[in-house]
py3Dmol code that shows the C-alpha trace and the ligand (Angstrom):
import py3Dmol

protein = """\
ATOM      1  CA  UNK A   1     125.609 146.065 128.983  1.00  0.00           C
ATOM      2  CA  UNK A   2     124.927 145.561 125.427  1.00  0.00           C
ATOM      3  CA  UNK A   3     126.479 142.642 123.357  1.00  0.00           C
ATOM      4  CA  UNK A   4     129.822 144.501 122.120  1.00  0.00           C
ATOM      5  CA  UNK A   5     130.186 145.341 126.231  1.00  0.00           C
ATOM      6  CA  UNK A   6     130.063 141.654 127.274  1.00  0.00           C
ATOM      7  CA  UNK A   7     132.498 141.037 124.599  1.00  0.00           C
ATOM      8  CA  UNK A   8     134.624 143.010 125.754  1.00  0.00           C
ATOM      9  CA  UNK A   9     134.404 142.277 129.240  1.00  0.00           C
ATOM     10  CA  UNK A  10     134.672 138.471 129.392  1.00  0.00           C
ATOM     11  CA  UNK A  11     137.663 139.230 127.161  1.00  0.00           C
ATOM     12  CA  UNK A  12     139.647 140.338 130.096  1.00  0.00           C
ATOM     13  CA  UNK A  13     137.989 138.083 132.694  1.00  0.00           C
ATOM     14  CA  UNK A  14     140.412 136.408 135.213  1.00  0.00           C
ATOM     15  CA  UNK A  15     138.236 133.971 137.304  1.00  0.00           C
ATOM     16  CA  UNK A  16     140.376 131.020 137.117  1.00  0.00           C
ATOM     17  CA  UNK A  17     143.897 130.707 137.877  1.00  0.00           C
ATOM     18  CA  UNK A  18     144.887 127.455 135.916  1.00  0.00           C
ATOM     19  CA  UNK A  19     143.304 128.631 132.809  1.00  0.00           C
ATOM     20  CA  UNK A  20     144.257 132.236 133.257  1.00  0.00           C
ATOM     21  CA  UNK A  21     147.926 131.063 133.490  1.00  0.00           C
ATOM     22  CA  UNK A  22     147.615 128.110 131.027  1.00  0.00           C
ATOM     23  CA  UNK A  23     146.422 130.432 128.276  1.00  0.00           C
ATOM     24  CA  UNK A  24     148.971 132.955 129.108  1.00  0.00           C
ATOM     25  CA  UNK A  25     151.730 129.873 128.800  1.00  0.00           C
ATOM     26  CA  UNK A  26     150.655 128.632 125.241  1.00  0.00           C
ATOM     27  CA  UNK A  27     150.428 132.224 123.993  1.00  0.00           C
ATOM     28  CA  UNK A  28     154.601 132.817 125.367  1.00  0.00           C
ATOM     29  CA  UNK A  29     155.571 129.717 124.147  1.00  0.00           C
ATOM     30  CA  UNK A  30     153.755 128.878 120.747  1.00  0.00           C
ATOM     31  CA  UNK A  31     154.630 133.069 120.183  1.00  0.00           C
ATOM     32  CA  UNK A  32     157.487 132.363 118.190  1.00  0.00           C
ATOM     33  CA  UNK A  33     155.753 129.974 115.858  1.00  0.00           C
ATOM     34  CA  UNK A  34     153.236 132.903 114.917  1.00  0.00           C
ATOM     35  CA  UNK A  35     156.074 135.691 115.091  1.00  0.00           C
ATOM     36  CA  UNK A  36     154.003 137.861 112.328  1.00  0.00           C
ATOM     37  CA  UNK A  37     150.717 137.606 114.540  1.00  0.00           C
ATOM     38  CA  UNK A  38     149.877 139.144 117.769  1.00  0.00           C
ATOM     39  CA  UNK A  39     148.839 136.125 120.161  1.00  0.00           C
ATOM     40  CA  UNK A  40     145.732 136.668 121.704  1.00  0.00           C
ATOM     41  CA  UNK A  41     145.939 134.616 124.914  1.00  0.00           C
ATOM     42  CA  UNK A  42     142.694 135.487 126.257  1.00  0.00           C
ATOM     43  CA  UNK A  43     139.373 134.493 127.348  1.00  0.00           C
ATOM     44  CA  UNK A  44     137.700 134.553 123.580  1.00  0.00           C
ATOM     45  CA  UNK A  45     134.397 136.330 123.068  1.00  0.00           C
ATOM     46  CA  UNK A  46     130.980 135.412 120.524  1.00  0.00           C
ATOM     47  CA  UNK A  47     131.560 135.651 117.101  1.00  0.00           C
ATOM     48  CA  UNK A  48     128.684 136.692 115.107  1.00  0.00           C
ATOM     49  CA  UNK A  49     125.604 139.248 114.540  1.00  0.00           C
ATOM     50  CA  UNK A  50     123.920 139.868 118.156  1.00  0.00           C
ATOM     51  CA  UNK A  51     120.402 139.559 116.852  1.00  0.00           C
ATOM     52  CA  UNK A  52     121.768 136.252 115.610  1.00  0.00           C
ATOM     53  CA  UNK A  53     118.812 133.292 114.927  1.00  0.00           C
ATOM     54  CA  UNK A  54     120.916 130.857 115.322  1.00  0.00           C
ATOM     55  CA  UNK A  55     123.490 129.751 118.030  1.00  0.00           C
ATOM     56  CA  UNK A  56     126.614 127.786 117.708  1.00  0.00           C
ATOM     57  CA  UNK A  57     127.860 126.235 121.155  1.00  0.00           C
ATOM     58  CA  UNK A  58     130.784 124.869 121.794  1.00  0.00           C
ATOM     59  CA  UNK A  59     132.965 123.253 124.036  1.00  0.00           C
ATOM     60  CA  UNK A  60     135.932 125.801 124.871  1.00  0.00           C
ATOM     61  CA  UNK A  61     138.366 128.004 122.609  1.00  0.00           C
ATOM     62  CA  UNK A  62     141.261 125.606 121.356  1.00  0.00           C
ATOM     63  CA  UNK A  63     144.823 126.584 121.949  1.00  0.00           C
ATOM     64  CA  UNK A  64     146.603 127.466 119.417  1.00  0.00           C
ATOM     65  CA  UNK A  65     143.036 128.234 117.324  1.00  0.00           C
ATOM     66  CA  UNK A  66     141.502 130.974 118.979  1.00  0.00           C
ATOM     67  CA  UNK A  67     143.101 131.307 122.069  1.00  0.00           C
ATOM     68  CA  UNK A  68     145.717 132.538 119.546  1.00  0.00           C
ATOM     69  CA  UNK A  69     143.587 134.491 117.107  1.00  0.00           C
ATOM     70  CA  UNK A  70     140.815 135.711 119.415  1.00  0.00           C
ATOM     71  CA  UNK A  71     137.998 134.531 117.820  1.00  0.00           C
ATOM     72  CA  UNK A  72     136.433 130.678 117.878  1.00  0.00           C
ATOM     73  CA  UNK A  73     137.305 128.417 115.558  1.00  0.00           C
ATOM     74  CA  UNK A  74     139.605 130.849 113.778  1.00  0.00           C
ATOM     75  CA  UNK A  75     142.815 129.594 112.834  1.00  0.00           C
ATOM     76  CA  UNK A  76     142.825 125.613 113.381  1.00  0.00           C
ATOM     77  CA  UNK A  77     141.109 122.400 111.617  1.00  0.00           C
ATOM     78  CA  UNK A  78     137.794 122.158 113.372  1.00  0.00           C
ATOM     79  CA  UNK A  79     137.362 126.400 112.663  1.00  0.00           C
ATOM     80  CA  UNK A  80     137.858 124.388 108.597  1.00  0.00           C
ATOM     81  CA  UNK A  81     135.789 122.222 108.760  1.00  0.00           C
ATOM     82  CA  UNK A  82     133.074 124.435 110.229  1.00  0.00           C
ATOM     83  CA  UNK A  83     133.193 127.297 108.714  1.00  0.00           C
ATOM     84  CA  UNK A  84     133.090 125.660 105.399  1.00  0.00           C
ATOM     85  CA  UNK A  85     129.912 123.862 106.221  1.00  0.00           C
ATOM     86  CA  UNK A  86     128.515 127.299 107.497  1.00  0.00           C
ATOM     87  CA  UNK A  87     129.479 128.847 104.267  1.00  0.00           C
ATOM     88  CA  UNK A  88     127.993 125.878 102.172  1.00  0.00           C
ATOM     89  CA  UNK A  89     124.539 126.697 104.518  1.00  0.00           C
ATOM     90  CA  UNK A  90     124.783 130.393 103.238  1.00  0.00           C
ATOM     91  CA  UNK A  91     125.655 131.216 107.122  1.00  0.00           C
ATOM     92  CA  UNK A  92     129.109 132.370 106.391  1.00  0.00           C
ATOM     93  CA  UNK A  93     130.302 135.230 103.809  1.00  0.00           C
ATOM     94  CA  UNK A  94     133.298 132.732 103.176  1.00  0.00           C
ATOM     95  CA  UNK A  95     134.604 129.401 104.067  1.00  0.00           C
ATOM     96  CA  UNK A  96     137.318 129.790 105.702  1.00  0.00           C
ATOM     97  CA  UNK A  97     138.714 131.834 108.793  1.00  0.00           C
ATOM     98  CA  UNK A  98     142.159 132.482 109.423  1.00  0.00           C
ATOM     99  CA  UNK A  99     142.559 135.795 111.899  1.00  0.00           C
ATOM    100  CA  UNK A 100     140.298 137.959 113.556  1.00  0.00           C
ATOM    101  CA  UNK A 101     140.383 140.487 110.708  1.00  0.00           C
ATOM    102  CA  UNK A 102     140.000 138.588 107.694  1.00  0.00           C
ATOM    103  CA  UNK A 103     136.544 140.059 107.124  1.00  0.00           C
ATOM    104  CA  UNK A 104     134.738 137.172 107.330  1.00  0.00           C
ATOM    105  CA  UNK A 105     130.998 137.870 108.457  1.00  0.00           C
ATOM    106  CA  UNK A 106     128.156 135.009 109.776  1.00  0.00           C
ATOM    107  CA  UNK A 107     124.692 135.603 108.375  1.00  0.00           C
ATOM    108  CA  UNK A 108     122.001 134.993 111.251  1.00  0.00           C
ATOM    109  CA  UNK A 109     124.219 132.802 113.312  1.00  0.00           C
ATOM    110  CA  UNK A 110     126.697 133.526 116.776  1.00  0.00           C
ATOM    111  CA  UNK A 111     129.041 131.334 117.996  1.00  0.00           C
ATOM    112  CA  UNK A 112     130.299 131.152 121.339  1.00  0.00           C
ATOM    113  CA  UNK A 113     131.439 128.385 123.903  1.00  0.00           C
ATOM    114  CA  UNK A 114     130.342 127.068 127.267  1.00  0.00           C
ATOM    115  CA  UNK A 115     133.974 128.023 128.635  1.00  0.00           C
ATOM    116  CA  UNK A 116     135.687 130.827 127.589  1.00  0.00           C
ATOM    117  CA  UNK A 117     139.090 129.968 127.974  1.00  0.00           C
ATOM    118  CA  UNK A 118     141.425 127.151 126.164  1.00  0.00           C
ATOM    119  CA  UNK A 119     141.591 124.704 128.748  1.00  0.00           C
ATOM    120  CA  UNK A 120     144.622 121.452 129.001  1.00  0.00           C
ATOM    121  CA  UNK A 121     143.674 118.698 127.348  1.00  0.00           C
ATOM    122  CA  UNK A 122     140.408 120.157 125.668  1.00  0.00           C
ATOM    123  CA  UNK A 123     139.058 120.021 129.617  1.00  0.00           C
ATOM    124  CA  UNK A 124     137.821 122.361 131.386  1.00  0.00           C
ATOM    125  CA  UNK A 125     137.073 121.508 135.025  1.00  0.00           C
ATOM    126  CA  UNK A 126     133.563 121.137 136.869  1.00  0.00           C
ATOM    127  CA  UNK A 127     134.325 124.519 138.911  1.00  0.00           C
ATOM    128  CA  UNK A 128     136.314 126.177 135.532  1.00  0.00           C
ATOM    129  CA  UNK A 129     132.586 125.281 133.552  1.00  0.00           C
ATOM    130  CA  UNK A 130     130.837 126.920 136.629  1.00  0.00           C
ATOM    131  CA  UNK A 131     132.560 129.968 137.368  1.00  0.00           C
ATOM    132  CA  UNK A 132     132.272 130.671 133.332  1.00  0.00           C
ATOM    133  CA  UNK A 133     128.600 129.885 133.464  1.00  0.00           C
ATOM    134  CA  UNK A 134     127.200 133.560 134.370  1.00  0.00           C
ATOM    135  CA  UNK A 135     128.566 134.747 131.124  1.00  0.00           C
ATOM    136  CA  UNK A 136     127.336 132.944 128.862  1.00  0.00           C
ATOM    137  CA  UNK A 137     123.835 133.111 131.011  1.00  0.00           C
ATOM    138  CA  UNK A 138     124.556 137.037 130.183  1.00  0.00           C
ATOM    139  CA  UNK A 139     124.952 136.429 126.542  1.00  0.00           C
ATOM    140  CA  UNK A 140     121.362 134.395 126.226  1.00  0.00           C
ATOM    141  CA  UNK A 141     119.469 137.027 128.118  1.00  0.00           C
ATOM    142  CA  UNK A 142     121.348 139.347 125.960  1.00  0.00           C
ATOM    143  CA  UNK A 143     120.359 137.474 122.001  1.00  0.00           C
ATOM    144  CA  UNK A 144     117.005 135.543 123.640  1.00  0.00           C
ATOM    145  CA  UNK A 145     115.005 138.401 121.312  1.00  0.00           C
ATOM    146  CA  UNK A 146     115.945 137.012 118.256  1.00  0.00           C
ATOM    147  CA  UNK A 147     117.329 133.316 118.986  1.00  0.00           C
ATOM    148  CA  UNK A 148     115.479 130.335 117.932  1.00  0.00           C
ATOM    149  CA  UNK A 149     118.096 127.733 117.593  1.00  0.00           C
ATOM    150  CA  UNK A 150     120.479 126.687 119.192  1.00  0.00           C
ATOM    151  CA  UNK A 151     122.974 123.698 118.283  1.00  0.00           C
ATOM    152  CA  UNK A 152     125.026 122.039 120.803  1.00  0.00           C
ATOM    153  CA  UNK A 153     128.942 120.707 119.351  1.00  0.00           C
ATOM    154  CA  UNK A 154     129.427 117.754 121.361  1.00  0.00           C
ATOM    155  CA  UNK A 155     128.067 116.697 124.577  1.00  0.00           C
ATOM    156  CA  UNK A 156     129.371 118.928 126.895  1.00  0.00           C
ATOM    157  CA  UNK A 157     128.013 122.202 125.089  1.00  0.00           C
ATOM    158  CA  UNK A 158     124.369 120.008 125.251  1.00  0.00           C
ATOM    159  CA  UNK A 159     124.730 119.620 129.097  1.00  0.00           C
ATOM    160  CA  UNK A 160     125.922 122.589 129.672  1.00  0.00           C
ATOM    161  CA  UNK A 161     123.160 123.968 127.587  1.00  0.00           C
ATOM    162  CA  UNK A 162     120.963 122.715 130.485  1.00  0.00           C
ATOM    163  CA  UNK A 163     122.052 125.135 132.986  1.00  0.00           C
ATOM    164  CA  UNK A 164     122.946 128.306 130.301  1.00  0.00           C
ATOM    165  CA  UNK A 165     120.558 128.473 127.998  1.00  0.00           C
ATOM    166  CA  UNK A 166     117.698 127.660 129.965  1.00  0.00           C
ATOM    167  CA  UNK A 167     118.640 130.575 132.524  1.00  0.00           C
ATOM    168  CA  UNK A 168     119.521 132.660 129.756  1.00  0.00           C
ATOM    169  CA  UNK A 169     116.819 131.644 127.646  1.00  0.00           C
ATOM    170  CA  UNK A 170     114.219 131.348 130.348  1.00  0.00           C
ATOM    171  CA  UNK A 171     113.573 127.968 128.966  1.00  0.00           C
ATOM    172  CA  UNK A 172     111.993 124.867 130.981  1.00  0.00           C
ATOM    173  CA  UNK A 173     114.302 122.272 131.441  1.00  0.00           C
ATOM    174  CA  UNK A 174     112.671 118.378 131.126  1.00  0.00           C
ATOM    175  CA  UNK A 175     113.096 115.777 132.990  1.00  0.00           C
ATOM    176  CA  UNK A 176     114.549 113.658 132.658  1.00  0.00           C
ATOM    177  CA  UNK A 177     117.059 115.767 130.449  1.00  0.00           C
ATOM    178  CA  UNK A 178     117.220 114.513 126.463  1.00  0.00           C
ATOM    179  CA  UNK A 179     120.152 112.647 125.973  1.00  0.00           C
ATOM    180  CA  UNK A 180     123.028 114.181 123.291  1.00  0.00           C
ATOM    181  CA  UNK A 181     123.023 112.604 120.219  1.00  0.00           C
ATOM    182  CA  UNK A 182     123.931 113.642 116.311  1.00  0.00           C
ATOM    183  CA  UNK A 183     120.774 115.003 115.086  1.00  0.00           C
ATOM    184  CA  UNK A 184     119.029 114.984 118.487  1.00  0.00           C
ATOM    185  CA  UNK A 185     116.940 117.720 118.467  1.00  0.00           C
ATOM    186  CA  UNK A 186     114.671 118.890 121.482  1.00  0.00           C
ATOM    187  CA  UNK A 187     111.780 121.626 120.794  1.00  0.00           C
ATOM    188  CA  UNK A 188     111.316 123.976 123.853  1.00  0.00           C
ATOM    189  CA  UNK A 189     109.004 126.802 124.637  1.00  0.00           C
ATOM    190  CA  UNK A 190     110.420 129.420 121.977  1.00  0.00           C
ATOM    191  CA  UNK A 191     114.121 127.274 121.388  1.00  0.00           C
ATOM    192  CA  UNK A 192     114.956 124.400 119.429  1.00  0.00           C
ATOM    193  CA  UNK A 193     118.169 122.664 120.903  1.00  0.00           C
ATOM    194  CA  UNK A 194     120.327 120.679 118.056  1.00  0.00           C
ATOM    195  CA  UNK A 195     122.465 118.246 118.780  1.00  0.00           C
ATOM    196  CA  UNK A 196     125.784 118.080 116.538  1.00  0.00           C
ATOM    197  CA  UNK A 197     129.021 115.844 116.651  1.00  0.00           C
ATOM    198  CA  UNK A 198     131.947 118.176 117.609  1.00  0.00           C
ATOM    199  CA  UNK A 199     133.900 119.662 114.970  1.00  0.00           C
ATOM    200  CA  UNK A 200     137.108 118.404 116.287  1.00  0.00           C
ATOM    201  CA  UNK A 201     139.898 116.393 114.465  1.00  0.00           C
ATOM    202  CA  UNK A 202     139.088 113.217 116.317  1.00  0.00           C
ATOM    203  CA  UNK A 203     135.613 113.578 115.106  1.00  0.00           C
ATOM    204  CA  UNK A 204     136.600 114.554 111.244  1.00  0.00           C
ATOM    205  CA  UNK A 205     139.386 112.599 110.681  1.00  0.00           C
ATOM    206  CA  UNK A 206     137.527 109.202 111.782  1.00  0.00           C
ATOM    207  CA  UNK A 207     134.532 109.699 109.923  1.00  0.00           C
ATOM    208  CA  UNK A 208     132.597 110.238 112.629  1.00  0.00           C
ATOM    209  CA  UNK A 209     131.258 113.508 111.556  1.00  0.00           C
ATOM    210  CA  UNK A 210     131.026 113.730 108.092  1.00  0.00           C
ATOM    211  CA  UNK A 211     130.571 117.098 105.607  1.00  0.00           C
ATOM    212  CA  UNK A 212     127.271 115.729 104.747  1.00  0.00           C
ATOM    213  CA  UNK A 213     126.628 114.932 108.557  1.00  0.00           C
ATOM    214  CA  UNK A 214     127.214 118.913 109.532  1.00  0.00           C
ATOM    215  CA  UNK A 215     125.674 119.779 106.262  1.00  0.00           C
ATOM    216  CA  UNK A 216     122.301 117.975 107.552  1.00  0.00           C
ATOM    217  CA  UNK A 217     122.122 119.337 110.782  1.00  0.00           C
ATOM    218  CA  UNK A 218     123.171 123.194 109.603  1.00  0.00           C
ATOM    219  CA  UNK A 219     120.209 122.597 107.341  1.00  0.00           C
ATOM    220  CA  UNK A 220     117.779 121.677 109.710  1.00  0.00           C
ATOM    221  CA  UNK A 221     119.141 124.751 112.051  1.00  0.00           C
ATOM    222  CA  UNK A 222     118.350 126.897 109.008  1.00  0.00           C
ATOM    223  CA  UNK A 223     114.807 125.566 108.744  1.00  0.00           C
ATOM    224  CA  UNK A 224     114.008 126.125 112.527  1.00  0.00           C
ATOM    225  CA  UNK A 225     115.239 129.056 112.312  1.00  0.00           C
ATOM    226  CA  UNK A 226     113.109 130.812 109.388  1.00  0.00           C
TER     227      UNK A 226
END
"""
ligand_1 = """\
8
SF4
Fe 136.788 133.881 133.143
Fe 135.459 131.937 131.894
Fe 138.046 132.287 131.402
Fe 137.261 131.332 133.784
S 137.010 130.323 131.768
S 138.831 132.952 133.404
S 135.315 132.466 134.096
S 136.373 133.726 130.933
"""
view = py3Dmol.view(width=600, height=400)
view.addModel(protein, "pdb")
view.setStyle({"model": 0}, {"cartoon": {"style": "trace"}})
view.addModel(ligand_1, "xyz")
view.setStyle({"model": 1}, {"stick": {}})
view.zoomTo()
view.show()
């Protein structure tokens, strides 16, 4: 299966009952708020080139972002404040993203989380983030020709890096394991892993992760990657 296959695949994937019917019950009842859109309600696939450099990885689609547009960080605040810095980086054609079709394109750079499906409460369980593991294992072995970088949103995309992107990757993993940090950066055997604040609200709207925070660390992705 190529990349466009997996994409399409995962999209329909059913592995876990509480997510499968906690998607399913945002998507009926937040419909009516989005009565001009079609809700997606699904597990959400990568966004971006497949011989992508870099790698965005993040946590898990948000609900009424893209588990309602189908594609991550499309259609909420974080998806704003990200794709704004990836657009100041020259990663993104534009900076903002608002549905699946708005034509927006990523230069170099895929994005896709370590769980597939909007989970309550922004938490996915241990056995949710397991059973989702093989694809994005699939997805590494898949863009491990052309990736060099990959930066982690938050802590649980860095752990979880541990276990995908070293399968994927065919990376070694140290011990004992880095810690997460903002601007932690490990150097592996062809990968760099970045370490980034998440893009969420609770992050933004504090202060904890600044514009000129995400701008540093898209920088330094940049530079890896050339
Ligand atoms: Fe499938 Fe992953 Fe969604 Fe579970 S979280 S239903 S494994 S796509």
């Amino acid at each position: 299966v190529d990349v466009p296959g997996l994409d399409g695949r995962v999209s329909v994937c059913r592995a876990c009952p509480r997510l499968v019917s906690w998607r399913e019950r945002v998507a009926v009842e937040k419909r009516a708020s989005f009565a001009d859109q079609t809700y997606w309600g699904r597990p959400v696939p990568g966004f971006g080139p497949a011989d992508a450099r870099i790698v965005i990885l993040g946590l898990a689609p948000a609900a009424n972002g893209a588990n309602r547009t189908g594609r991550m960080f499309t259609g909420d605040r974080s998806g704003d404040v990200l794709y704004a810095a990836l657009h100041r980086a020259g990663l993104a054609s534009a900076p903002t993203a608002t549905s699946a079709d708005d034509g927006l394109t990523l230069y170099g750079t895929r994005i896709f989380s370590a769980v597939r499906c909007a989970p309550p409460a922004n938490k996915p369980t241990p056995a949710e983030r397991d059973a989702c593991l093989p694809w994005q294992v699939r997805e590494f072995e898949l863009l491990r020709p052309s990736v060099r970088v990959v930066l982690a949103l938050g802590k649980f995309a860095w752990d979880a890096y541990w276990r995908i992107g070293a399968a994927g990757l065919g990376e070694p993993v140290p011990r004992p394991r880095p810690a997460f940090g903002h601007g932690a950066e490990y150097v592996g055997e062809t990968i760099t892993l970045l370490g980034c604040y998440h893009v969420s609200q609770q992050n933004t709207f504090t202060g904890t992760l600044t514009p000129t925070m995400l701008d540093q660390v898209l920088a330094r992705a940049r530079e890896l990657a050339s």
